[in-house]
C-alpha positions, 0 to 999 in steps of 0.5 A: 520364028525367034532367030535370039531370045533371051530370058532373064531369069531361067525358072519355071516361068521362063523355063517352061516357055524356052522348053515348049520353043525349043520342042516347036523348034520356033528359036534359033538361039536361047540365051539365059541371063541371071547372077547365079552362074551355077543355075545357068550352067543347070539350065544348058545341062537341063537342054532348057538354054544354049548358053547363058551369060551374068552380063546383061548388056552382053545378053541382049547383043543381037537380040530380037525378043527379050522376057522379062522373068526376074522377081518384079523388085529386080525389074527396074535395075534390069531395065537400066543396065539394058537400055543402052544396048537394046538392039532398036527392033527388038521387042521387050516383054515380061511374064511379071503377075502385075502389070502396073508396076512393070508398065510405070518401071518401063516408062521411067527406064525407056520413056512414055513412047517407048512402043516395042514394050509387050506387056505379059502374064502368063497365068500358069505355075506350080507351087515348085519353083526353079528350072529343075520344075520347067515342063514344055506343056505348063502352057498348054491351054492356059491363058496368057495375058497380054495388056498392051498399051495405046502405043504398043507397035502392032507388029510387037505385039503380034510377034509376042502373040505368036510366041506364047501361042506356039506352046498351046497357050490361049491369048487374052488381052486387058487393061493393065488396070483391070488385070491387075484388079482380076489377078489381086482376087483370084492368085494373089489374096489365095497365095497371100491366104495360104502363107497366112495360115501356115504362118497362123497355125505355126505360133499356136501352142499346139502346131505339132499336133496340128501338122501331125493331123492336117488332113487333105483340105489342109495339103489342099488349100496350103499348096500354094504356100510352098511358092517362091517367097521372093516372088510372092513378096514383091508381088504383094508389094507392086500391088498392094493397093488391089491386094489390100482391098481384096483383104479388106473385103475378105475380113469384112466376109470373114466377121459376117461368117463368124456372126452367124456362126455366134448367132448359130444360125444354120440357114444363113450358113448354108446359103452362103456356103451354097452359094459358094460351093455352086459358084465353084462347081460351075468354075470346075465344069467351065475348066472341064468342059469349056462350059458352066453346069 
């Protein structure tokens, strides 16, 4: 039991888990915290907080768990502005889609030793953002990432444990290298693809034609492109480097379909493609199924 959780940033993130805590009815007190008075004020009216305050240090009086879930370029002056007043038991953690930089900004803020920091992600969203889009069954057997450090206090992490299990989410823990490696491949080079391609297709002469027509696989595969752009740009600033390398690997993929395609050579092709299509459906079944086909 959570007797005062706090959320910065109440969107779909934090909203979604404050909704499932709420429906278990695992806190006593949800507080939220942002600048936007109007978006808070929402949030109560939405049933999704209890109150709400602009203050930061006045938000994290008497707390006992505090979520991180701002855009991961307004976590280190967050960090800052509650230092002095976080309660000494309390347990920090974050929702942020890298941890590296979250870790170093903690680092910097608290000190290498600081132990009540629970490192999180939880890998689930929508491509609608807000707390107009929070849902209480966003977790529900989705993976939430944990990626404690050395130091982390036990009984920190878990209490985080607890918290994310209580919405049905499924618990998972890696080096927050390795998630960060992980999560460049399989979120952050998609989203990165699909505002890519919208933006490609938006300077060719005949863009109108093109999002006249645009079938399904187009709706498909740009879906993720309607994600918070503040988001997504400090996603691919606080990991550049995993990011990078996933899109070099990609160009490199890409050139080698474009060379068959000029050598007109339809075997090749279709292996590849193959390959990939079976590798996709076995992810499919695992998801279904628990299971690869």
């Amino acid at each position: 039991m959570i007797k005062k959780l706090v959320i910065f940033g109440v969107g779909l993130i934090g909203g979604s888990l404050a909704l499932a805590l709420r429906q278990a009815h695992y806190c006593q007190q949800i507080v939220g915290c942002s600048r936007n008075a109007e978006h808070l004020q929402k949030a109560v009216d939405l049933g999704v907080i209890d109150s709400f305050t602009l203050d930061p240090q006045d938000a994290v009086h008497d707390a006992d768990m505090v979520l991180l879930a701002v855009p991961m370029g307004a976590m280190g002056k967050l960090l800052q502005q509650i230092k002095p007043v976080l309660p000494a038991d309390a347990i920090l953690t974050d929702a942020g889609s890298t941890k590296g930089s979250v870790v170093a900004e903690v680092e910097q803020v608290f000190g290498k030793d600081f132990t009540r920091f629970v490192p999180g992600h939880p890998i689930a969203g929508r491509e609608k953002s807000g707390v107009e889009a929070a849902i209480p069954d966003l977790y529900i057997k989705r993976r939430v990432i944990l990626t404690p450090l050395p130091h982390t206090d036990a009984d920190a992490l878990a209490s985080v444990a607890a918290m994310w299990q209580v919405t049905g989410a499924v618990l998972e823990q890696m080096p927050v290298e390795l998630h960060d490696q992980v999560l460049a491949a399989t979120s952050h080079l998609p989203h990165v693809l699909a505002f890519s391609l919208v933006d490609t297709l938006l300077n060719l002469p005949m863009r109108e034609d093109i999002f006249r027509y645009a079938a399904g696989g187009f709706r498909d595969f740009t879906r993720i492109a309607s994600s918070d752009p503040v988001m997504w740009r400090d996603i691919c600033l606080t990991n550049k480097t995993a990011i990078v390398d996933m899109i070099s690997k990609l160009q490199a993929d890409l050139s080698e379909f474009a060379a068959l395609m000029e050598q007109q050579d339809g075997d090749a092709l279709y292996e590849r493609m193959s390959r990939a299509k079976q590798a996709r459906d076995s992810y499919m079944a695992y998801l279904e199924n628990g299971k690869p086909a």
